[in-house]
N, C-alpha and C positions, 0 to 999 in steps of 0.2 A: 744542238747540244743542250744539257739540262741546265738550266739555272742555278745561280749561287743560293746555297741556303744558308741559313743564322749557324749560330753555332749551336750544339745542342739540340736540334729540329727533331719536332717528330716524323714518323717514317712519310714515306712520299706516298701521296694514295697511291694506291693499285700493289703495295708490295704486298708480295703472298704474307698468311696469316693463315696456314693450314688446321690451325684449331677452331678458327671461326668457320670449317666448312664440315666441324664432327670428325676431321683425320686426327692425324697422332700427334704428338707432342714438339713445336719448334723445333727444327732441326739448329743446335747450337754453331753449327758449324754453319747457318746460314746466314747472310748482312741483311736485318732487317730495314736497312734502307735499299736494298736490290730493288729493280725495276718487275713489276708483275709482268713486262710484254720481254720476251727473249728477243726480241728483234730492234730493242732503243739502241739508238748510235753509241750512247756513251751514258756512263751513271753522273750520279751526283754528287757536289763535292761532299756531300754528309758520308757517302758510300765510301769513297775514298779518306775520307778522315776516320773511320770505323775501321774500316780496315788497318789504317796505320797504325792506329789504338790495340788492335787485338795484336799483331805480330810484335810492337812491345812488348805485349804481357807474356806472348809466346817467347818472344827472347831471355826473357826474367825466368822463368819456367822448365823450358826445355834448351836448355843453352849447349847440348849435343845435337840437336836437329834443327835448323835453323834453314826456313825455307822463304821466308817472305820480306822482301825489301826493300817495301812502298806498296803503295795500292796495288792491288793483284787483280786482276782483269777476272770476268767470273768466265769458266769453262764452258766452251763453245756448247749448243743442244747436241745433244748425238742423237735424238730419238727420231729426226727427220718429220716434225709436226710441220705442218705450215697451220693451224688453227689461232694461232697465237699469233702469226703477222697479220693473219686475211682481222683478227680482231682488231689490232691495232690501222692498220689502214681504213676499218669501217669509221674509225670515229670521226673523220671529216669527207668521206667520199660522198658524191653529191651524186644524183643522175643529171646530166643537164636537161632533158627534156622535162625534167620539174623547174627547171629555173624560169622568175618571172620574165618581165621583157627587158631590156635595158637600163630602163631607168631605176630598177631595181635588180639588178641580177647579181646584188651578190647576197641574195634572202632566196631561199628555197622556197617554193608553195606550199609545199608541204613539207615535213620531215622525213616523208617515208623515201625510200633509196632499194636499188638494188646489192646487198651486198656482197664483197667480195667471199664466197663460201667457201670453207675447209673442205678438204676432198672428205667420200662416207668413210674410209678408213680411218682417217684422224675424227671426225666425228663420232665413229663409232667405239674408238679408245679415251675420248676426252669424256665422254658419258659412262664407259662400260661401266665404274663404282659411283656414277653418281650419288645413287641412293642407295648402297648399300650400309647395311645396320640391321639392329635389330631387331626393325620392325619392318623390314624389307623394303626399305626406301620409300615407304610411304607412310602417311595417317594412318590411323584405323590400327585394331590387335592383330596380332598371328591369328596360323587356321584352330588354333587349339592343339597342336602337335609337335608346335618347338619347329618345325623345317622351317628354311628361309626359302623354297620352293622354285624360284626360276634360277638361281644360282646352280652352277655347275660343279664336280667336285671331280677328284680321280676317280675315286669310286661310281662316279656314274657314268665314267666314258663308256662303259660297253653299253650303252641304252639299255639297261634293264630297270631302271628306278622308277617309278611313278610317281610322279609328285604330284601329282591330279588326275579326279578321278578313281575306278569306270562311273562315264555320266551315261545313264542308260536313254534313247530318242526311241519315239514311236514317228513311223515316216507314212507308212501308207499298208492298205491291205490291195494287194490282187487274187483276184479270185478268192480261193480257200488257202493262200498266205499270207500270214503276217508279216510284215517285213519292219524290221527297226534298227538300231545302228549302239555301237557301242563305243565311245572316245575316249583314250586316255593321253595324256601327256606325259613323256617323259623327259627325264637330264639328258641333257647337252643335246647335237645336232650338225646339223651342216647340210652341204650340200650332198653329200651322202650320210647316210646311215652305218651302223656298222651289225645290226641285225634288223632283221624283219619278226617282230612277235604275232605270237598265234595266239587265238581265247578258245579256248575247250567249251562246248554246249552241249548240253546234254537236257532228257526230258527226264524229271523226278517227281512225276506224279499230276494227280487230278487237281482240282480248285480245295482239296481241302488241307492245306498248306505243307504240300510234299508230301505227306505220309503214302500216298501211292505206289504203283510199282517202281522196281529200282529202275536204273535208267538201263535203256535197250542199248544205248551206244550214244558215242561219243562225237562228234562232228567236229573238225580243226580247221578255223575260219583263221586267215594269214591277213595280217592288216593293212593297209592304204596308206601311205604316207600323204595328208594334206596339209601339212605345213612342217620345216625346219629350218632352224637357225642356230647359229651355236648355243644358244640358252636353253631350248627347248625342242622336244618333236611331238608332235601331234598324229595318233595314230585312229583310224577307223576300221571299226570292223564290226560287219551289214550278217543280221542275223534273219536268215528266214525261214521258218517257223508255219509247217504244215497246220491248220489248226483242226478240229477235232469236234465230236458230237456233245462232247463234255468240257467244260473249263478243266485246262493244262498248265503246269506247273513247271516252269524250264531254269536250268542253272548255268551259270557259267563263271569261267575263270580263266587266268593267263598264265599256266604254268609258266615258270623260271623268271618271272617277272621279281622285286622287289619291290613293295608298298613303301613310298617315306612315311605315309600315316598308320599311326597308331593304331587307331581306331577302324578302318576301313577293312571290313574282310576280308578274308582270300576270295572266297566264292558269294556271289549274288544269286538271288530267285527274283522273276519276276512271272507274273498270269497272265495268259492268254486265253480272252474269251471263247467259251462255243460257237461255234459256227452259224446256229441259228440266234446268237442273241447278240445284246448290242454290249458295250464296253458302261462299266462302271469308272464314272469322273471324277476326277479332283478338281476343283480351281483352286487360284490363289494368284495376290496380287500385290506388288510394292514389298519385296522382299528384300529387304534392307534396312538398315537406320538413315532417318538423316543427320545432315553436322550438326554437332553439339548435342544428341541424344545421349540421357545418361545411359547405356545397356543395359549397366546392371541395372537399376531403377525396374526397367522392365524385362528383369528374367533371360536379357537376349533374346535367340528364334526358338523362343519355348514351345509356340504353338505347333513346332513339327514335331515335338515328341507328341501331341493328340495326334498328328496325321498319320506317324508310324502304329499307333494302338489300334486308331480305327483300320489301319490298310490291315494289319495283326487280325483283326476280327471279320473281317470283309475285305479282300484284297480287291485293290485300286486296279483299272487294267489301262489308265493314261490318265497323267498330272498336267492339268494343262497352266502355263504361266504369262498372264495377260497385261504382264510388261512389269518394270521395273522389279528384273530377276534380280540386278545387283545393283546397289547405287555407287556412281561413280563420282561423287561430287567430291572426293577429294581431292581430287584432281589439282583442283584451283586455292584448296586451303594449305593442306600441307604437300600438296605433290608440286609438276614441274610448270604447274601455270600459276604458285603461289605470288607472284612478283606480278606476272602481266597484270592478275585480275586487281593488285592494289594497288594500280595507278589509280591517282584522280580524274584523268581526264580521260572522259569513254571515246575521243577523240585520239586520241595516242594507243588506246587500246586496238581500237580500231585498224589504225594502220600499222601494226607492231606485224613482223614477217612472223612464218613459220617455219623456219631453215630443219635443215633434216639434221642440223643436234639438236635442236626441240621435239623433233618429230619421236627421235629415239628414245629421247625420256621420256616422251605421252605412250610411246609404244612399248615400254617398260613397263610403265604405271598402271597401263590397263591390263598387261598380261598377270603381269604379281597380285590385284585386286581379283581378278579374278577365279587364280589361283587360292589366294588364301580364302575366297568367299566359298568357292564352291569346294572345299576341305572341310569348312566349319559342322559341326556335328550340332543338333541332327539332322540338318539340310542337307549334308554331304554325305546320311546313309540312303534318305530319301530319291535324291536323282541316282543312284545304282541298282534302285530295285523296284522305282515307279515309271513309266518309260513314259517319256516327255514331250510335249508339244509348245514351243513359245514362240510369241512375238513380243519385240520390245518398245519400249518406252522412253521418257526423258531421260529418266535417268540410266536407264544404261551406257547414254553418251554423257551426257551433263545436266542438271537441273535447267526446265523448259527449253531446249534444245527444237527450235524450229518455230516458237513460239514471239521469241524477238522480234524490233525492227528488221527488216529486210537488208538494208543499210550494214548493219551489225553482223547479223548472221551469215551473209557473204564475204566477213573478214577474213582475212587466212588463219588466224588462230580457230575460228572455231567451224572451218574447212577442214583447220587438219585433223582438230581432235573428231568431228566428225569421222573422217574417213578411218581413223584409228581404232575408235569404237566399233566400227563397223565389221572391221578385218576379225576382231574377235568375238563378237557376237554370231558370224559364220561360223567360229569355229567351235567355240563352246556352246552354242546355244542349237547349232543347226548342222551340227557338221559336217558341214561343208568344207572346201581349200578358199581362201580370201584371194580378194583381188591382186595381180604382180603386184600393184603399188598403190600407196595411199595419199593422202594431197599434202605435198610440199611447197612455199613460196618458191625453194630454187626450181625445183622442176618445169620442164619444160612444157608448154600446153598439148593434152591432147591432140594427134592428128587426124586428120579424118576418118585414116580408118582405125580408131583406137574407140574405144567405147570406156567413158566414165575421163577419170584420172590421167590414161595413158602409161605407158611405162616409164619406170624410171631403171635405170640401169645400175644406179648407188642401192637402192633399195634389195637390189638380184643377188650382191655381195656374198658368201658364204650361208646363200639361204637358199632353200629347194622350194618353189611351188609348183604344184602340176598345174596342167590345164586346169579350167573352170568345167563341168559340166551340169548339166538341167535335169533334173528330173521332177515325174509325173505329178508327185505330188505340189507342188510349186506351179502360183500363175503371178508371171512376172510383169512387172509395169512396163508399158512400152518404151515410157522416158523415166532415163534416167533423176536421180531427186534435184529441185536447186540447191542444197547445200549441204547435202552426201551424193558425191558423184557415181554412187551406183544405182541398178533396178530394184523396186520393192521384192520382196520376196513374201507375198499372199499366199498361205496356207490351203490346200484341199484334201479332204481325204474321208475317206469311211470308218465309222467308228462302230464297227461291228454290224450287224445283221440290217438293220433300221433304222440307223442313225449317223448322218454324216457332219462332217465340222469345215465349218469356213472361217478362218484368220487372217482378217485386213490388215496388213500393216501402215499402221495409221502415224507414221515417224518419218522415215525417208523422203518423202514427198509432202509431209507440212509446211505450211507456212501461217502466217497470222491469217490470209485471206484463206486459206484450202485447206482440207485436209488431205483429200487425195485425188489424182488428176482425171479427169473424165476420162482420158483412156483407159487410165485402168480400172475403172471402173467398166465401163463396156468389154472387157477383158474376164471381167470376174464374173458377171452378168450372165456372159456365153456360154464359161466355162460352167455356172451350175442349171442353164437351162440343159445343154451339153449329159451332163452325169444325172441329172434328176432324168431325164428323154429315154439314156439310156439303160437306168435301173427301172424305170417304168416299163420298157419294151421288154426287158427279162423276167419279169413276174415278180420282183422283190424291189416296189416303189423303195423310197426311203417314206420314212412317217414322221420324220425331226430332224434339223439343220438347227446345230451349235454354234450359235457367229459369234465369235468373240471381237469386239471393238473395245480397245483399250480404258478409253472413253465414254462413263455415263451418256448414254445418248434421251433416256428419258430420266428425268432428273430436273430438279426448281430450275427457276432461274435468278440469275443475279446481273440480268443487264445493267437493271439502274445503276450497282456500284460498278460495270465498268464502264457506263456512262461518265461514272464523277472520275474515275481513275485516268481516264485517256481526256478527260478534257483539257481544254487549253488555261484553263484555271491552275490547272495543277501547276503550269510552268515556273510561275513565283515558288514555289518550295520546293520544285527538284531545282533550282538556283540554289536558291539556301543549303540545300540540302549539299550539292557539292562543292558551295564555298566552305558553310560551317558545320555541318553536319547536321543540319535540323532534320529528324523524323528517323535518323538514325537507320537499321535496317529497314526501315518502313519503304526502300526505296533498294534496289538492288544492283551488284556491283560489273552488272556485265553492259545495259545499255542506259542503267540510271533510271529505268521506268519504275512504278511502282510495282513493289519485289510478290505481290498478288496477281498482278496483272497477265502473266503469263498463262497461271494456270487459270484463270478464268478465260482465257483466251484461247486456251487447250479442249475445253469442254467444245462437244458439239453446241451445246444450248446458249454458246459464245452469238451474241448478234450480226458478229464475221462468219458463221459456220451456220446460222439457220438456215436459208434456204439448200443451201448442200446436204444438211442433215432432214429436210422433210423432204427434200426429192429422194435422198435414201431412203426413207420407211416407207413411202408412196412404191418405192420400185419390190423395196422388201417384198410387200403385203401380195403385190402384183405374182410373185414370186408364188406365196402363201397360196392364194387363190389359182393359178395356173397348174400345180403340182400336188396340191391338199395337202401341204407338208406343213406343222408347225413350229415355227422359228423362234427360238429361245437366244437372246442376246446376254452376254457375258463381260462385263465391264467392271474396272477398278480403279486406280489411281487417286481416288479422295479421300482414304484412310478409312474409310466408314463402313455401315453393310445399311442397304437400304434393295427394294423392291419395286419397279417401278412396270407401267404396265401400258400399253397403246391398244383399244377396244375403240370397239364401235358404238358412237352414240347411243346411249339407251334408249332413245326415243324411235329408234330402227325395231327395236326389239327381236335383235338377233340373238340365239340361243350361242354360247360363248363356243360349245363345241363344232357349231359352224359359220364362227366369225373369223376370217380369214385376218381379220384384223388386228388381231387380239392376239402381240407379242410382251412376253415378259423380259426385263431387262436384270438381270439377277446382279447387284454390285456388292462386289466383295473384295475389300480392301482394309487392314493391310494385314499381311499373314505376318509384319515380322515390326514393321515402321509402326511409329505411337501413332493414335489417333486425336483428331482435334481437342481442343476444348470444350466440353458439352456448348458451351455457349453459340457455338459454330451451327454444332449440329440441331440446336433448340430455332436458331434460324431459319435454319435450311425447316425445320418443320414449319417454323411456320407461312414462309415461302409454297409451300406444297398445296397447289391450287389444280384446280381442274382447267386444264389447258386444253383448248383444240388444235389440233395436227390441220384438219380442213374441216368441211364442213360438216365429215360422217365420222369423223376420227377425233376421240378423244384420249387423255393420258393424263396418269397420274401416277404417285407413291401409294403404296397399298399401306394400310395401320396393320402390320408385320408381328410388330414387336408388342405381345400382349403383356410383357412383364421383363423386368433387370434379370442380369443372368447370375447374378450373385447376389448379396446383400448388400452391394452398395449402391445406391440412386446412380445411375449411369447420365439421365436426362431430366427434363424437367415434367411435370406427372402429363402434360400434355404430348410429348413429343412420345408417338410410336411407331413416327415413319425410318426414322436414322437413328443408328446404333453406334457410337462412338467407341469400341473396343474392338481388338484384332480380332479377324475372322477367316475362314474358308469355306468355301462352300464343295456340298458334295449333289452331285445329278446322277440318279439312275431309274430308268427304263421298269414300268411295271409291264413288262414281260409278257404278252400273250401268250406265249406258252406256262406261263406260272400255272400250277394248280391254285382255285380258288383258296385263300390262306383260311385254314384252320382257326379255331381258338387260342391263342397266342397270351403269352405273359408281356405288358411292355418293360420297358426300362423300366420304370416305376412302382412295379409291381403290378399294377390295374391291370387284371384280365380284357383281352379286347376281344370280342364275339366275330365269329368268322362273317367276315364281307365288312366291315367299318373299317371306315376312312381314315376316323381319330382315334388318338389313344389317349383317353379321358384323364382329368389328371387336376389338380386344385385350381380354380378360379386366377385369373391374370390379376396383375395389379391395377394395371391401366382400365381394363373390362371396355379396349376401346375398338379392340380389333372387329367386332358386332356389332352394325347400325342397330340403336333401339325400334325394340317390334319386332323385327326383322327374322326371319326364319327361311332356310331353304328347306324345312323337310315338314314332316306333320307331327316331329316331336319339340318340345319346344326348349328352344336355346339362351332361356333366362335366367334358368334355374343358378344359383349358385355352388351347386355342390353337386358331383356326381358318385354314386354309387359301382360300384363293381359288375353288378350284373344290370344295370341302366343300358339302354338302348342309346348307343351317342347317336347324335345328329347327322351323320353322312353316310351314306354308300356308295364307296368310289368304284366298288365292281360292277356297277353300273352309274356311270358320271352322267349319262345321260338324260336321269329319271326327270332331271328338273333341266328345261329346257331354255326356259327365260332368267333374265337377268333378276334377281330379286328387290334392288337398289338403283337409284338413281345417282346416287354417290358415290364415285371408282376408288375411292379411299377405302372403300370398303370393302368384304367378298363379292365378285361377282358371280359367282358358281359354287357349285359342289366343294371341286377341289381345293376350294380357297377356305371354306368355310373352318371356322377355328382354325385356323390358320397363326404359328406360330408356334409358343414349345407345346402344346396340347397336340399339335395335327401330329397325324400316325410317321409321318417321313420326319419327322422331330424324336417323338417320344417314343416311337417303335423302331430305333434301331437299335442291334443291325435286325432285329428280324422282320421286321414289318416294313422296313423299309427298302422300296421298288419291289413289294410282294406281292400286290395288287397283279391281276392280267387284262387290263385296258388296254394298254398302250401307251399310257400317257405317264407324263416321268416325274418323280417324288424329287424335289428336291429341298435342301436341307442347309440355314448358314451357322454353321457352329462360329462362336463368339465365345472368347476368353471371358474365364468366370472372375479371375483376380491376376493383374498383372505381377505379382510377385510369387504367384507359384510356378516353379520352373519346371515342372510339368506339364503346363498348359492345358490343364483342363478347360471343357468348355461346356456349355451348353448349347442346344439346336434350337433350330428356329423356321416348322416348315410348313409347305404346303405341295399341292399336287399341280401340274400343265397340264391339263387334258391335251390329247391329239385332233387332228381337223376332219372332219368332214363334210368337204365343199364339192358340192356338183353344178355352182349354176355358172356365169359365163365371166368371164376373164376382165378384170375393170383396167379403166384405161389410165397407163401408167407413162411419164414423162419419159423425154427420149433424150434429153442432155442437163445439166447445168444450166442453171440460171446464172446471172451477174449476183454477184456478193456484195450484199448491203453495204449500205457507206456506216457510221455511228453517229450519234447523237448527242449535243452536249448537255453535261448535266447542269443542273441548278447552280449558281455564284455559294448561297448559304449554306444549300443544303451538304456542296460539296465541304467546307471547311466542317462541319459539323460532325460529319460521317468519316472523314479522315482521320480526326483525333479519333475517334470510338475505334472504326476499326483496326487501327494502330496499338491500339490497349488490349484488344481483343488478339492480335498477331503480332506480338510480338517479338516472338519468334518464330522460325519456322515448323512446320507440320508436314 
């Protein structure tokens, strides 16, 4: 029974207080001394003396109705929950196999227990408004369009609404089709549907933005159901697309459908390359803000309105997205992990369950962020009309997600949100159907013959999933991740005539020691000796493989600081730090490490990921040299844009167009997230040292950046390897079929004389991108001022002319195509026309960088150079056939570490 209270008491904890959870207003007619658990024996005498009090005043008052007299018993539950017992019975249920031995058994070992759980029906109604409001139950703004998006209405029972969406996928080409996919989400769901919608396609012209013939007909593609619940359904629909001797121009649309968004058209266009040529690229990377960015401050994702003008001027024929498409770190600030993550003790966190009403809110959380992110304009006209390729990142699960203690990251909390992320990343990002089930503490463990998670039968409730199926384009990891319990899903596929793409998913299978497991690597291996073998034996080699690795793979390094961050020196202040708070965010709130250390531990160039990362570039090169294909690497996540390059010792004196060696890593980050502090980036330059890979193999940052892209000092006048301002970069193919390019006007007006490389243009600021003396050609490249009819320096229509390295220092150009390099080179200052006009082979590419963060049209400025193509004919060098063991680390200095901690602390003090 409950205890006597004073007179006068204030309420008993646990009584409801529905305005402290954002509901409505005190119900007057409630006893604020009631018990919060419907299932206590008996209230309290404060309950019972409230009550006596009010049916007085009630007798005074209404002295016709007269219903109450004495304490009045509150009215049985009628809604038939048990969520509210199994809560009230957890608060002292023990396991006994955690009790210690006798001499203590009445002290648990630990706290954690298995608890009594609510069946999924009461879980799934004690959640269903948890976070409804409006701003759809999470941080962060609406999509820009007023809908609250996973909420269901009358009006949407017939499935005809979209509230997300068409996200337009590029999947794979067979033969002479294109084949790509189109997803929308709609209101409400279930385990049936109550229509199946169709998308109307139709072909409206050549590459010169529709104006061609009308459409010949109409094609009625009926859609796939891969995912429904009653909040949402998820439709697919696989568009394939004969393609043509000329670039084609195709549309489509969902008759009888309804848009919630505003903004989003009826009908999309999207190109489809010729059949002899290859696909013009987008990249882009770190699409999102993190917590605590002002937006406004920086324009929001201003930079896609450049990406929409320039697709307007030169259409895009695949947007590839090289992780952290949306950032989900809210999750843990204002979403349903805001309590676990602010405990103090990373030990309580640790063992805190994941019960499937948590699961439901994380499963809420991500589908509504999702929602609202890919609605936002103008990222939400861009994925309808640029057809997509991604893999993801940290953040599309949580900030450094894999990157933790081991300890930590096998906890169920961030099990589940893992597997939660995951389910939707299949389906927005890859559309794909998710897993039956995703990882709950209650669930039962996989059985043997279950793969991953296993089913769960709560999760099946009023939700439709079909089978899983595989296709071509996908090479799957043989084992499952340790802590996302599904297969990687590694990208393959052709990117037009010459040019194909490889995407490691470099997430699922992370951990502090690995990044990705030898098998699948030998998996990925087979599969492009496999497709290079076979495109060789048909007369149409490929001549370039796009590998995008999330992750700068050449890039400084910063062992020393995480020498001083993981030493055992630090221990004294992560003490402090979670008695008193010393160092403040300087130390983070999921395993207590310092709040840096993840992501330096993310990079390959991490002292846990080197030898994994030079037996990569060893097996690449091997790659390069067996097939004459040259491999251009594609990497982001550091906010910045930088240039980084893997050649062959200059003292070989191999000519770079048949240096098998000789990969570019093109980093371009962030299209949407702020970028460091210059001070970061003035670092990293002066970090940027000539490294050796082995003993033939060297690498460095190229000096890129010949001048600011605006009028404001971006770095410091030395630094012109790192570019601290949002960017994207674009790659295209100069075309052996191009006609040799004409006399051409550039952007800038400067006439550029048929066959140059560059497009002449006023002297850099820095004037550092050109070793002094230095010349690749026999005009000379000192001059500070060019003339309009001046001969520039390069002829890339023949990259070959010079066949030796000019410099001994790779900070420099090594070649032709590098030469003025930056906003001078013709794939900078000649677009769109000069740029991939060239007919080498080899492909122009280009990182445009925001010129002022508060213009909300996001202008930018380019910044380029040219990759020549390979050709290698001599014999196959010998390349490594497993993993090595993974370095152990090193401790750093006693001084130097306290020295470096205050600095870098002042330097990050917030996040980036």
């Amino acid at each position: 029974m409950a205890s006597q209270q004073q007179q006068h008491p204030a309420p008993v904890d646990g009584a409801d207080h529905p305005q402290q959870h954002g509901q409505e207003e005190p119900d007057p007619e409630r006893n604020p001394y009631a018990s919060s658990s419907r299932w206590r024996h008996g209230e309290s005498s404060a309950y019972a003396r409230y009550e006596r009090e009010r049916d007085l005043q009630a007798h005074q008052h209404e002295h016709h109705h007269h219903h109450r007299g004495g304490p009045v018993a509150r009215e049985a539950d009628s809604r038939g929950r048990v969520s509210e017992l199994a809560d009230f019975l957890n608060k002292s249920r023990l396991d006994p196999n955690e009790m210690r031995g006798s001499e203590s058994a009445d002290r648990p070992l630990t706290p954690r227990f298995k608890p009594v759980v609510a069946g999924a029906s009461e879980a799934r109604a004690a959640t269903a408004h948890a976070h409804d409001g409006p701003d759809g139950g999470f941080g962060g703004d609406g999509d820009g369009d007023g809908h609250a998006g996973a909420e269901t209405s009358a009006a949407a029972a017939d499935g005809k609404e979209i509230v997300c969406g068409p996200l337009l996928n590029y999947r794979r080409q067979e033969g002479a089709t294109w084949i790509g996919s189109v997803l929308v989400v709609t209101a409400g769901g279930g385990k049936t549907q109550p229509i199946v919608p169709t998308l109307d396609l139709r072909r409206v012209g050549g590459g010169s933005g529709g104006k061609g013939s009308a459409a010949a007909g109409v094609a009625g593609i009926e859609g796939t159901c891969l995912y429904s619940d009653p909040r949402n359904t998820f439709w697919r629909f696989d568009l394939p697309v004969e393609m043509e001797e000329a670039e084609t121009c195709w549309e489509y649309e969902l008759p009888g459908m309804r848009l919630a968004s505003r903004t989003k058209p009826r009908s999309n266009r999207f190109f489809v390359p010729a059949l002899d040529e290859s696909m013009r690229i987008m990249f882009h990377s770190c699409n999102g803000f993190s917590i605590g960015t002002d937006e406004a401050a920086w324009s929001g994702p201003a930079l896609w309105n450049d990406v929409m003008r320039k697709h307007q001027e030169r259409p895009f024929h695949v947007m590839i997205g090289g992780g952290d498409q949306i950032y989900n770190d809210g999750i843990r600030i204002s979403g349903p992990l805001k309590n676990w993550s602010n405990m103090k003790n990373p030990k309580k966190r640790r063992e805190h369950p994941f019960p499937e009403s948590l699961r439901l809110e994380c499963d809420d959380y991500y589908l509504k962020n999702y929602i609202r992110w890919y609605s936002t304009e103008p990222f939400a006209s861009a994925n309808g009309q640029i057809p997509q390729l991604n893999i993801w990142d940290d953040h599309d699960i949580i900030d450094g997600f894999g990157s933790y203690v081991n300890d930590f990251m096998k906890c169920d909390v961030f099990r589940g949100i893992g597997g939660t992320a995951h389910k939707y990343y299949m389906l927005f990002q890859h559309h794909l159907p998710p897993p039956a089930s995703t990882y709950t503490s209650d669930a039962l463990p996989a059985s043997s013959a279950e793969e991953g998670q296993g089913v769960d039968p709560n999760q099946a409730m009023h939700t439709y999933i079909p089978p899983t199926w595989q296709e071509s384009n996908y090479i799957y990891g043989p084992q499952h991740g340790p802590y996302v319990a599904e297969h990687s899903h590694n990208l393959f596929c052709q990117l037009g005539a010459r040019m194909a793409f490889l995407g490691i998913d470099a997430r699922t299978e992370r951990t502090r020691h690995q990044v990705n497991h030898p098998d699948t690597y030998e998996a990925i291996f087979a599969r492009l000796k496999q497709e290079f073998s076979a495109a060789a034996s048909s007369g149409r080699p490929f001549k370039h493989l796009i590998l995008l690795l999330g992750i700068p793979i050449a890039y400084p390094r910063l062992t020393w600081l995480e020498n001083i961050f993981a030493s055992p020196v630090m221990g004294p202040i992560k003490f402090l730090n979670r008695r008193i708070g010393l160092g403040g965010s300087f130390f983070n709130s999921f395993d207590g490490s310092v709040d840096l250390l993840d992501d330096l531990d993310d990079h390959y160039t991490a002292r846990t990921h080197k030898k994994e990362r030079n037996w990569l570039i060893e097996k690449l090169q091997g790659v390069c040299a067996e097939f004459s294909i040259r491999i251009t690497i594609l990497s982001g996540d550091v906010h910045l844009a930088a240039l980084g390059r893997f050649y062959s010792n200059p003292r070989l004196q191999i000519p770079v167009e048949q240096d098998y060696r000789y990969i570019v890593n093109v980093v371009s980050s962030a299209i949407v997230n702020k970028p460091p502090p210059a001070a970061v980036a003035n670092l990293l330059s002066r970090r940027n040292r000539i490294h050796h890979l082995n003993h033939d193999t060297s690498e460095t940052l190229l000096k890129l950046f010949d001048k600011d892209p605006g009028t404001t000092q971006k770095t410091a006048s030395h630094n012109s390897v790192t570019m601290p301002s949002r960017n994207f970069a674009v790659i295209t193919e100069n075309s052996p079929n191009n006609d040799p390019p004409a006399a051409t006007t550039a952007a800038n007006g400067v006439v550029v004389p048929n066959g140059t490389g560059n497009a002449p243009t006023q002297p850099n600021n820095h004037n550092q991108n050109q070793p002094p003396g230095t010349s690749f050609s026999t005009h000379s490249s000192s001059s500070s001022t060019h003339s309009s009819s001046s001969s520039p320096s390069t002829n890339t229509t023949n990259p070959n002319a010079h066949k030796k390295p000019r410099h001994k220092d790779g900070r420099y150009p090594l070649h032709a195509g590098e030469e003025n390099c930056g906003t001078r080179h013709k794939a900078a200052a000649g677009w769109p026309a000069l740029h991939g006009a060239g007919a080498d082979g080899s492909l122009d590419v280009c990182i445009f960088v925001e010129v002022d963060q508060h213009d909300a049209q996001g202008r930018t400025r380019g910044y380029g150079l040219t990759v020549p193509g390979l050709s290698y004919g001599g014999p196959r060098p010998v390349s490594l056939e497993g993993l090595p063991a993974v370095p152990r680390g090193r401790v750093g200095d006693v001084w130097v570490c306290w020295l470096l901690c205050f600095w870098v602390g002042g330097l990050t003090g917030r996040r980036y």
